[in-house]
TORKE-906525 format. One record per atom (N, C-alpha, C): x, y, z. Coordinates in steps of 0.1 Angstrom, whole numbers, padded with zeros to 4 digits, always signed. Example, Ala and Ser with C-alpha at 12.3 -4.5 7.8 and 13.67 -1.06 7.14 Angstrom:
REM residues 2
+0132-0057+0078/+0123-0045+0078/+0132-0033+0078/+0128-0022+0071/+0137-0011+0071/+0129+0000+0079/
//
This chain:
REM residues 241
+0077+0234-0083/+0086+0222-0081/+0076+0209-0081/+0081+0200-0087/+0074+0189-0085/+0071+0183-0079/+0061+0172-0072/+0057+0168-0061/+0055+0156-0067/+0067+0144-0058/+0065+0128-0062/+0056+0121-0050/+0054+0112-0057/+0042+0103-0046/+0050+0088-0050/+0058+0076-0038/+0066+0070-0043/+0049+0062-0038/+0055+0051-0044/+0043+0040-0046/+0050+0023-0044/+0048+0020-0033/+0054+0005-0036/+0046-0005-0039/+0049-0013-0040/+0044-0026-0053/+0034-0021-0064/+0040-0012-0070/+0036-0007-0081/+0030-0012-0093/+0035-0029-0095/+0036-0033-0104/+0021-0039-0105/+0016-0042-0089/+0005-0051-0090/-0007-0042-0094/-0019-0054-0095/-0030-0045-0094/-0036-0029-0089/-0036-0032-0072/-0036-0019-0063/-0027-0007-0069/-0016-0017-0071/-0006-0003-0073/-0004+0004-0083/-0006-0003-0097/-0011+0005-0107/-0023+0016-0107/-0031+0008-0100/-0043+0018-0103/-0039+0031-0096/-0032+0030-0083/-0028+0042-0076/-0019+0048-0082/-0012+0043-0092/+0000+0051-0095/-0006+0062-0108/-0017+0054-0118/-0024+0062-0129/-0032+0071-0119/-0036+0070-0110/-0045+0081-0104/-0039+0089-0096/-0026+0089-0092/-0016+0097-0090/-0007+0109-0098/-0011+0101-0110/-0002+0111-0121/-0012+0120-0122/-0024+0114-0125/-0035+0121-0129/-0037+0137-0119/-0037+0134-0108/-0034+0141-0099/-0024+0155-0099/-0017+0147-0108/-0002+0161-0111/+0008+0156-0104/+0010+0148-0101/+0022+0140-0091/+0030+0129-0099/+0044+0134-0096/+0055+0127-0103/+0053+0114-0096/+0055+0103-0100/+0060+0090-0094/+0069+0085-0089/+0072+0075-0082/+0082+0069-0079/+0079+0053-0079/+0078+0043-0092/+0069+0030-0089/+0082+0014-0084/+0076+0014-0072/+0087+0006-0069/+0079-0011-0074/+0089-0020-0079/+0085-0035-0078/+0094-0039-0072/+0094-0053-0075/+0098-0064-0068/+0107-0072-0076/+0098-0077-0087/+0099-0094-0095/+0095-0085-0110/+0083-0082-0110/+0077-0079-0123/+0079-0067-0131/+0091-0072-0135/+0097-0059-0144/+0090-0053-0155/+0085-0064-0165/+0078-0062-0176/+0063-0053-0173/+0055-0058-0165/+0045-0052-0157/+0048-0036-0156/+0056-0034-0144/+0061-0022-0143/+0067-0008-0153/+0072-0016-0159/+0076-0013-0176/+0065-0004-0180/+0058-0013-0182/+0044-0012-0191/+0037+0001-0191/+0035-0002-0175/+0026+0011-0166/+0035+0021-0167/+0049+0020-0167/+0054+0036-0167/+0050+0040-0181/+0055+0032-0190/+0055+0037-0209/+0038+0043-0208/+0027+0038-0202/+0020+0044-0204/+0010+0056-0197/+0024+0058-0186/+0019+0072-0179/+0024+0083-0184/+0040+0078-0191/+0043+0087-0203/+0037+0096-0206/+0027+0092-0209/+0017+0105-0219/+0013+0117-0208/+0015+0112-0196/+0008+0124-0188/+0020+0131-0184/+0030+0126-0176/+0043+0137-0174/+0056+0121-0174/+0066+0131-0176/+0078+0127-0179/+0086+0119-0163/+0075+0124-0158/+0085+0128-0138/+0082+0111-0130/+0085+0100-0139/+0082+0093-0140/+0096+0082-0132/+0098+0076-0120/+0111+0071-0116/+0106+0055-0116/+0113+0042-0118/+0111+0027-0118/+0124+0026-0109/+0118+0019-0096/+0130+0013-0087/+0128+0001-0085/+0135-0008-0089/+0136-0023-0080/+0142-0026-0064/+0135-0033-0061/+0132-0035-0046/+0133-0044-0041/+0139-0060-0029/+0133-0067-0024/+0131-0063-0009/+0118-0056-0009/+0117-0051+0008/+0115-0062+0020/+0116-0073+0019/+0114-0086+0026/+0130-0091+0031/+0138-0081+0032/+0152-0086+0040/+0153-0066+0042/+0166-0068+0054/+0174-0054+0053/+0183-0050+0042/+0190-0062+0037/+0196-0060+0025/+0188-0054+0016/+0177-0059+0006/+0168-0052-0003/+0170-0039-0001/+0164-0037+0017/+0159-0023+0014/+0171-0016+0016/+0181-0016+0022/+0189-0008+0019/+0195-0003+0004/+0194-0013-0004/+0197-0011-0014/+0188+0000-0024/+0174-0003-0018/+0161+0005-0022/+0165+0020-0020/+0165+0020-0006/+0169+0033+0002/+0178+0041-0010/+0188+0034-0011/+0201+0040-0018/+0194+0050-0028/+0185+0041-0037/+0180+0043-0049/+0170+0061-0051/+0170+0059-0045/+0158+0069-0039/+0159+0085-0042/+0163+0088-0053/+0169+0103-0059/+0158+0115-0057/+0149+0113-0053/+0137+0124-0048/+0133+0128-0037/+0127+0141-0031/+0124+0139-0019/+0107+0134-0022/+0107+0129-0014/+0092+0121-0012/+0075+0129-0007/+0067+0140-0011/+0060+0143-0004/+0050+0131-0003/+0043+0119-0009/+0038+0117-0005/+0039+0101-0001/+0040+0088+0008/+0040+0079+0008/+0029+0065+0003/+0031+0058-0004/+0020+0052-0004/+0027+0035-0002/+0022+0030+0008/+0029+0024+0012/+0019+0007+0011/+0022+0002-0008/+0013-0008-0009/+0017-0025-0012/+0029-0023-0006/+0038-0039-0006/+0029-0052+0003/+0029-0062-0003/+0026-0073+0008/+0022-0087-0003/+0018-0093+0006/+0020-0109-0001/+0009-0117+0008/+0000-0124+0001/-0006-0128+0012/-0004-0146+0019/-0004-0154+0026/+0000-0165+0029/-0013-0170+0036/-0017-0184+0030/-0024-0189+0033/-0023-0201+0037/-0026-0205+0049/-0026-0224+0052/-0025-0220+0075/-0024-0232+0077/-0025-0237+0090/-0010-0227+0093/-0011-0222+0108/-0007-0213+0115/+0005-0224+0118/+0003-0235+0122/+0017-0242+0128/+0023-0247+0108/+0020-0247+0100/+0024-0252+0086/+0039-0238+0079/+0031-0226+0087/+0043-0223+0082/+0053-0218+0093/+0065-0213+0077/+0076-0213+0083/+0088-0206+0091/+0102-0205+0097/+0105-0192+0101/+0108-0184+0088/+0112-0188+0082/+0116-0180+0066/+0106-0174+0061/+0095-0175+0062/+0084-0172+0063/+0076-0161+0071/+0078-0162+0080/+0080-0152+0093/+0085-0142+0090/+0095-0146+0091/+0108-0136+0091/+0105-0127+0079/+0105-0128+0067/+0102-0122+0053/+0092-0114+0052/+0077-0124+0056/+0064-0109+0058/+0066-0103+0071/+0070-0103+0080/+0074-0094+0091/+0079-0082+0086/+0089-0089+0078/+0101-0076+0072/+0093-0068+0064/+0088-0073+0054/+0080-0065+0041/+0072-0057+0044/+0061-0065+0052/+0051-0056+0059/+0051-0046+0072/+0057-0049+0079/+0063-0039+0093/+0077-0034+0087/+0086-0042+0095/+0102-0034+0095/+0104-0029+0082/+0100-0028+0072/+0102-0024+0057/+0097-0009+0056/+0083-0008+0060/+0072+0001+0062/+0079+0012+0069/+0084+0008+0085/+0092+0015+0094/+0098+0022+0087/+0112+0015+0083/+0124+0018+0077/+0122+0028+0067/+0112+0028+0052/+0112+0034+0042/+0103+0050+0050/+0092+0048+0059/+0088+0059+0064/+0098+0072+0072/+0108+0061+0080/+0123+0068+0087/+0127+0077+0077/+0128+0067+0064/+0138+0080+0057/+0129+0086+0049/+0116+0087+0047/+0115+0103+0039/+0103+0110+0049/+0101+0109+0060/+0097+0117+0072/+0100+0127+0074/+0119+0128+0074/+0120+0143+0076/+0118+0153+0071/+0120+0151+0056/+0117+0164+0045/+0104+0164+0045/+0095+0158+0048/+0083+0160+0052/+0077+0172+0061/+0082+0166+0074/+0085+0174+0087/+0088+0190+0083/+0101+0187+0078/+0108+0201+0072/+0098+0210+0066/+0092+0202+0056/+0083+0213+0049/+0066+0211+0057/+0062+0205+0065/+0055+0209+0075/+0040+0203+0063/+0045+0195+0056/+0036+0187+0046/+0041+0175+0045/+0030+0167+0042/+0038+0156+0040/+0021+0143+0036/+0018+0132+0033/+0007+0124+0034/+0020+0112+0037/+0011+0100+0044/+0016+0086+0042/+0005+0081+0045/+0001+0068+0033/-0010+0060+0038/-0003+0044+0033/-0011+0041+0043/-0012+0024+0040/-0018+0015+0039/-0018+0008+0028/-0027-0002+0025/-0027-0015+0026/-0037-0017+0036/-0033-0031+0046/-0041-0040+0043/-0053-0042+0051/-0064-0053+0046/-0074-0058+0054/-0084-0058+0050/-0099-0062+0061/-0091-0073+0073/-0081-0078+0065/-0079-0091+0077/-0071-0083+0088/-0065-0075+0089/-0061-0061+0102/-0067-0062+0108/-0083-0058+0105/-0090-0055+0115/-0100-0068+0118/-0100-0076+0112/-0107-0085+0119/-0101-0102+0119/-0091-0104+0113/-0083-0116+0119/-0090-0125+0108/-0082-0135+0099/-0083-0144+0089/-0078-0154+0096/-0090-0168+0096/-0086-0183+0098/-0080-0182+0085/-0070-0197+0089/-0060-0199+0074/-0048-0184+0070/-0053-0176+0078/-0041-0165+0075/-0035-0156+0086/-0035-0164+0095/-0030-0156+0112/-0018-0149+0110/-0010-0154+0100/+0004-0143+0100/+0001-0130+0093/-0008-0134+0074/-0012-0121+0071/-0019-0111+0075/-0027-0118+0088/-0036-0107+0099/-0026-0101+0105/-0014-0107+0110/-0010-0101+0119/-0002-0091+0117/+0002-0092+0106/+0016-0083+0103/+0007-0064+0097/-0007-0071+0092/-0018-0061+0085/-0025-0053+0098/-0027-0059+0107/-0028-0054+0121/-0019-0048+0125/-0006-0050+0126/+0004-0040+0130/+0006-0026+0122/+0003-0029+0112/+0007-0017+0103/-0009-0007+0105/-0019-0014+0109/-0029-0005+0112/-0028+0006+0127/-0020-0004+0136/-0022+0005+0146/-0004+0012+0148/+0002+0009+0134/+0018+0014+0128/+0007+0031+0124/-0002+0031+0118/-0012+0044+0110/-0010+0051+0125/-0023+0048+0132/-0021+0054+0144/-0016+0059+0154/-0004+0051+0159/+0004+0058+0163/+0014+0070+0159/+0017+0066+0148/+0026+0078+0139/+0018+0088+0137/-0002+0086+0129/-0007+0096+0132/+0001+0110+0140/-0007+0103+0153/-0004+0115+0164/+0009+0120+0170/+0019+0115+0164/+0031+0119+0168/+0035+0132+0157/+0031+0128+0145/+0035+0138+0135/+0024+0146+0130/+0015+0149+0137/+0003+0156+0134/+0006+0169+0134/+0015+0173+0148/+0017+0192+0147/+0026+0194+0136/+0034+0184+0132/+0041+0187+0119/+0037+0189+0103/+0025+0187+0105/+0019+0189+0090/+0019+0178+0083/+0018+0164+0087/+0022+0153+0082/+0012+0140+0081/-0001+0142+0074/-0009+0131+0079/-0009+0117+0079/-0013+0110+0083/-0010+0092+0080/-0024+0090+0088/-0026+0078+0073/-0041+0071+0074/-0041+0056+0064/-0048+0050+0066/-0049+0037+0058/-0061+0032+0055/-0058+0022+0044/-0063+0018+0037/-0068+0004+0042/-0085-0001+0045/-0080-0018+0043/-0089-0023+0039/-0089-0027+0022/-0094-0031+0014/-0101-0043+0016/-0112-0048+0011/-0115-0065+0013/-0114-0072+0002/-0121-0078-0003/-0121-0080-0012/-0120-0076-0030/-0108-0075-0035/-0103-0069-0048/-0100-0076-0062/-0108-0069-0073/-0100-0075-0082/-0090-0080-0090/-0079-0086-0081/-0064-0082-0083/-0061-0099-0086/-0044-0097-0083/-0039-0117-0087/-0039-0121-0073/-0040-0116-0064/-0047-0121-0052/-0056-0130-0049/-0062-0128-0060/-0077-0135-0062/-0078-0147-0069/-0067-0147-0075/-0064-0157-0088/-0061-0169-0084/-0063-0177-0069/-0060-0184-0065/-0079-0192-0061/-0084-0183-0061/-0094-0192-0062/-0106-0194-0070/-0114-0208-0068/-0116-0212-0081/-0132-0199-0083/-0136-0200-0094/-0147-0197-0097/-0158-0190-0085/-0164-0206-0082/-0174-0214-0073/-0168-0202-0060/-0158-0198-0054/-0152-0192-0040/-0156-0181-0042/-0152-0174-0052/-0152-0160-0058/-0169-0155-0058/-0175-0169-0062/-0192-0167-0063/-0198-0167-0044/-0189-0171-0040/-0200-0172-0025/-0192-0162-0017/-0179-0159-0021/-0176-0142-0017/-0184-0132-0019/-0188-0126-0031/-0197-0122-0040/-0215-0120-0029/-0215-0130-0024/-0229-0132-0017/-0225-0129-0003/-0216-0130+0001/-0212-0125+0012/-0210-0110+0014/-0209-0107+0006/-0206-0088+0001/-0224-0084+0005/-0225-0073+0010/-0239-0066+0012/-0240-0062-0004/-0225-0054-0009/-0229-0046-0027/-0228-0055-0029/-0227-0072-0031/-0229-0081-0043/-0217-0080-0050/-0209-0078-0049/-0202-0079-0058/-0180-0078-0053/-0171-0082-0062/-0157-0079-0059/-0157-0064-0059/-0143-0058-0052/-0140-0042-0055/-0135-0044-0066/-0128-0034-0069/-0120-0027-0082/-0108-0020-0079/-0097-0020-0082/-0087-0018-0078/-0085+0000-0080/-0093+0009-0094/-0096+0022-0091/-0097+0028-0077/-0115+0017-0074/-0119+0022-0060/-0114+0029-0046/-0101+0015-0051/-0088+0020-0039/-0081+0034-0042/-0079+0035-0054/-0070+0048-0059/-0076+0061-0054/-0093+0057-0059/-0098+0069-0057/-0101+0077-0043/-0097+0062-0030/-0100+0062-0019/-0082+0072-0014/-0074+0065-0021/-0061+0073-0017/-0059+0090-0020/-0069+0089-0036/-0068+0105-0040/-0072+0116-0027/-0086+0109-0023/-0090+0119-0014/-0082+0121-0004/-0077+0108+0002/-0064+0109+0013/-0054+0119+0014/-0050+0122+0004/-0042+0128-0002/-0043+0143-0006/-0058+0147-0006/-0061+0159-0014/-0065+0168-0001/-0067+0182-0002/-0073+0188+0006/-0088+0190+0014/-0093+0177+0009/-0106+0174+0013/-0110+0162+0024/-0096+0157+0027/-0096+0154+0039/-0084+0158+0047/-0081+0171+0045/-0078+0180+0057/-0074+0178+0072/-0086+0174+0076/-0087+0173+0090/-0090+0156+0096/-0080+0148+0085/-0083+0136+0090/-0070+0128+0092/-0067+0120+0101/-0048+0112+0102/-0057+0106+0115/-0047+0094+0113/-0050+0083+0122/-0062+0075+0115/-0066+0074+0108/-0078+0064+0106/-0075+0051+0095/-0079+0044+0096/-0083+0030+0085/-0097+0033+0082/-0093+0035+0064/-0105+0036+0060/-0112+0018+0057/-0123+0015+0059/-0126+0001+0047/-0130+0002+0041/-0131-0007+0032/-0132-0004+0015/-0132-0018+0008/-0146-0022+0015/-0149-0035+0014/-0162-0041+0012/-0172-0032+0004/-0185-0030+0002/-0197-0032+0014/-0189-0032+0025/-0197-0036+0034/-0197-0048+0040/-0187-0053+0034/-0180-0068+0040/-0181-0074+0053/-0174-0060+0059/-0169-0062+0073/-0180-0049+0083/-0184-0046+0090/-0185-0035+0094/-0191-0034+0112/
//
């Protein structure tokens, strides 16, 4: 029987690369977006080649509405979660807004919650299961100019941990991801010159690669880390440590 690995924000950087290194793996998909249909498109037509077991859901996981509607959508049981939605916001902590609030709260926590609730149990049931999440250096160490996207990336790190150990006699691991600096459209907001003294701030010298993450999920995921739940990996050349 086949074994899906749903993937949210599929369409972006991160989540392409996890979703080709997914298939690769032998695992059906499930590639959820948002906005970028064409994107999404793309990457499925060209996973094609590897298996058919291939599902495209549209999503706005940033309200209850969306995801209920997501939820609905959902025709597979889920073994593995990868749980790679988010948005990041930048500017002065009193500048923004409740609408604002309210939206990455939802996307990145209560969304996370919600979509984990429902494919948990068939998890449970079959006494297997992975969920990881991919959050962000600023989790664990707090971004001036980004106090909301710290905070909501913080929750979902010690969201890993706690669930960890609840669903551990169950066969069920949960562990995360939190990437630092990546070559995605994340990035695309700053100029050149930013990117360059990022770069020097790195111990490796250099941006990640959006693979790196994949490859960091494969292991997650495979029987070679076994004996691991509850942790945040980084994945940030040495950024943070």
């Amino acid at each position: 029987m086949e074994k899906y690995a749903l993937i949210t924000g599929a369409s972006g950087g991160i989540g392409s690369a996890i979703a080709e290194k997914m298939v690769k793996e032998g695992y059906g998909v499930v590639l959820h977006y948002h906005q970028n249909e064409a994107s999404v498109n793309e990457i499925a037509s060209r996973l094609r080649f590897y298996t058919n077991n291939i599902i495209v859901v549209q999503g706005d996981l940033s309200s209850k509405e969306g995801v209920d509607r997501f939820l609905a959508t959902l025709s597979v049981p889920i073994d593995v979660l990868i749980y790679n939605s988010g948005q990041s916001l930048s500017g002065l902590m009193t500048d923004v807004s409740d609408n604002q609030i309210e939206e990455m709260v939802y996307l990145s926590v209560t969304a996370l919650y919600r979509i984990t609730k429902f494919v948990l149990p068939k998890m449970i049931q079959k006494k297997n299961g992975n969920i990881i999440v991919v959050s962000s250096i600023w989790g664990l160490e707090g971004a001036s100019y980004e106090v909301l996207y710290s905070m909501v990336k913080g929750a979902q790190n010690t969201f890993v941990k706690a669930l960890a150990k609840e669903v551990a006699l169950s066969g069920v691991r949960v562990n995360g991801i939190a990437p630092g600096a990546i070559l995605t459209n994340m990035l695309a907001d700053y100029t050149e010159e930013d990117v360059e003294m990022m770069e020097q701030e790195i111990p490796m010298g250099r941006i990640g690669k959006p693979s790196e993450i994949a490859d960091v999920v494969a292991y997650l995921t495979s029987n070679q880390s076994s004996y691991m739940t509850g942790q945040i990996l980084s994945v940030d050349g040495g950024w943070h440590t």
